[in-house]
N, C-alpha and C positions, 0 to 999 in steps of 0.2 A: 254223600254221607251214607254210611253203612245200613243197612235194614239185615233182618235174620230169619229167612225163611222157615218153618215146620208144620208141613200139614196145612192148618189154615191161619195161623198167625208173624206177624208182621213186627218190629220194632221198627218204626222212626222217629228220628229224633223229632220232637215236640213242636219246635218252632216252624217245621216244613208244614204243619198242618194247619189249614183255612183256621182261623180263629171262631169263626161261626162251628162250628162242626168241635170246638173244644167246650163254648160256652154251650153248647147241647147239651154234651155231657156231664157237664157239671149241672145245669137245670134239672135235670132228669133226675140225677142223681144227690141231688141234695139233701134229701131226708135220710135216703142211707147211708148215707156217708157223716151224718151229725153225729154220732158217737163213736168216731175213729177220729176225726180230723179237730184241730183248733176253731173254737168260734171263726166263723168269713161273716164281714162286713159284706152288704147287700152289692157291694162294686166287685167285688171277687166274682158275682155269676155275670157279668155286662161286658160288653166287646173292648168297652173300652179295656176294665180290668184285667182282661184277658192277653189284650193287646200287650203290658208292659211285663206280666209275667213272663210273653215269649219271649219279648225282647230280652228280659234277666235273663232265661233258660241261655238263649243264645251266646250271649256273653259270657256266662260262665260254661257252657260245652266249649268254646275259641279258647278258653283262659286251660282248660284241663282242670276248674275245680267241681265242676258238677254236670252229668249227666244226666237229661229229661227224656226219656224218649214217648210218643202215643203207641199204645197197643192196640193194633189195628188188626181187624180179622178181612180175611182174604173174600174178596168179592166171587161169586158167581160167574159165569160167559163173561171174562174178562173186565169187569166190572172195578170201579174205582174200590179200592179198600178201605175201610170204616171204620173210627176210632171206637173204639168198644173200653179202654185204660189209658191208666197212664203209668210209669214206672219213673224213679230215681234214684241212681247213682250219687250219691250226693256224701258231705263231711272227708271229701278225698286228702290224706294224708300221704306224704311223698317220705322220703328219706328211709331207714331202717323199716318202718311198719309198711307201708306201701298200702293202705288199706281205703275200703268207703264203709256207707251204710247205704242199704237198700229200701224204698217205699215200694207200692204198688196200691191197685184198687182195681178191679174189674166193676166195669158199670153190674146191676143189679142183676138184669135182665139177663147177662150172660153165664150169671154165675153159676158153678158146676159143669162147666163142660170142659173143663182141664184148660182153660185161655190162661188163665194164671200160670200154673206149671209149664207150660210152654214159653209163656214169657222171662218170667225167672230163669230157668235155663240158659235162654237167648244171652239174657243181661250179664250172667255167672260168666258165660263165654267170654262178652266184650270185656267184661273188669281184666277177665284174665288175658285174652289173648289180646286186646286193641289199648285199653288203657295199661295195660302192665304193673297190673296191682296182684296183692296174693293173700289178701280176702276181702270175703266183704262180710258185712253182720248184719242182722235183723233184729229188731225189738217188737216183739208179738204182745198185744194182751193177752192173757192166760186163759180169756172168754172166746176168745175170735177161734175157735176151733179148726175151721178155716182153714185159717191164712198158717197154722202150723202145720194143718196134713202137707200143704203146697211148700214148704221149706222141706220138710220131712224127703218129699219126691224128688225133688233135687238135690239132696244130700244133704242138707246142713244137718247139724246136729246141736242136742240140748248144751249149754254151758252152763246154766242157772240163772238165778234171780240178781240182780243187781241191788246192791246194798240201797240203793236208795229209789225212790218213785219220781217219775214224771210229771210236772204239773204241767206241764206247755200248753193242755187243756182248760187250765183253768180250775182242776182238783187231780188229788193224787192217783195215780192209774199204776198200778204195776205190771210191768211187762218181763217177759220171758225173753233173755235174750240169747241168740240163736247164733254161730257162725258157719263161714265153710270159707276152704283157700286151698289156694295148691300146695303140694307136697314140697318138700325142698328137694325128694329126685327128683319133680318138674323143674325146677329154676336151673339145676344142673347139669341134668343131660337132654334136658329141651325135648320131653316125652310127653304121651299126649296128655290130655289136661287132665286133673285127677279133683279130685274134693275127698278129703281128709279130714277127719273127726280132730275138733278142736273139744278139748275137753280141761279148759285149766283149772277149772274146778275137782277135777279128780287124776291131777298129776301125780300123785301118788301109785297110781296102780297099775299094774299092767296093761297093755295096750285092748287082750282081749276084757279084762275086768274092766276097761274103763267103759268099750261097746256095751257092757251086759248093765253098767250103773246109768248110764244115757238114755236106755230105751227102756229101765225102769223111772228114769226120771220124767220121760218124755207120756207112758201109759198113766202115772200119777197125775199130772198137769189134766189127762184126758177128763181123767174121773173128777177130779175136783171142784166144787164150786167155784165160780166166778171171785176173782179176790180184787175185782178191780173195785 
């Protein structure tokens, strides 16, 4: 199985990892993570719960419809390496679109030292160059400031608001939805890998007008109150 070396971080796929050493991090992490993720029943932090999700992860990495990988930061004097995230590839769509959607979460503790944009990066490459997709997209809350600087760095760009909100939480959340894909000279003369401003919301305009309305859309999002 592939992993993506940079600096000190790791991608492997999820299920290669000790289950002990998954249910940690979700322990650890479970109060930070309560207003990003869906209500977990108390069997989501237990080995056993843990157990069947790898197994799904598994099956669906074999199947080509969902990608899990641990985000693991690189050990010391050769040192085993440590799950610190998790990342997914996931909603993978074949035919015409070729597309996913992406998760992520850096454990609490690590957050701010670029693990994330390193990860992402990693993930962008595999969609592109190992699953042979030509985008992927993100749904950010418009609060998580975050997790949009860390798309921002890897390229993706603002699209807009989607007409309608989220409940999967359990109340409405509206998210920012974000993409990035390869260019169609990637697909056709097999050049290196590019990330290209999707902008359907301002097809209208010229390519440089549509940069200059994305990165007013994307400082406005900065400034704004929380609208979740």
């Amino acid at each position: 199985m592939p992993t993506f070396p940079a600096n000190d971080v790791l991608l492997r796929p999820l299920f290669e990892v000790p289950v002990d050493e998954v249910v940690r991090l979700y322990i650890d992490n479970r109060t930070f993570l309560k207003p990003f993720e869906p209500p977990r029943p108390d069997a989501y932090f237990t080995r056993g719960g843990q157990r069947e999700l790898l197994d799904t992860a598994e099956r669906l990495w074999q199947g080509g419809s969902a990608y899990t990988f641990a985000i693991c930061r690189r050990a010391e004097n050769d040192q085993p390496s440590s799950m610190v995230g998790r990342l997914t590839l996931s909603n993978i769509v074949r035919g015409a679109w070729h597309s996913c959607t992406v998760g992520y979460f850096v454990s609490q503790r690590c957050n701010g030292q670029g693990i994330a944009t390193q990860a992402l990066s990693h993930a962008v490459d595999f969609a592109f160059q190992t699953a042979e997709l030509h985008r992927v997209q993100a749904a950010i809350m418009p609060r998580n400031k975050a997790s949009i600087r860390v798309v921002e760095k890897v390229g993706f760009h603002c699209e807009g608001w989607p007409n309608t909100t989220s409940t999967s939480m359990g109340f409405g959340r509206t998210t920012l939805s974000t993409a990035s894909r390869r260019s169609c000279g990637h697909l056709a003369a097999g050049t290196n890998d590019q990330v290209t401003a999707t902008a359907t919301s301002f097809s209208g305009f010229s390519e440089r007008d549509r940069g200059r309305l994305m990165q007013t859309a994307l400082r406005a999002l900065r400034a704004s109150p929380s609208r979740g």
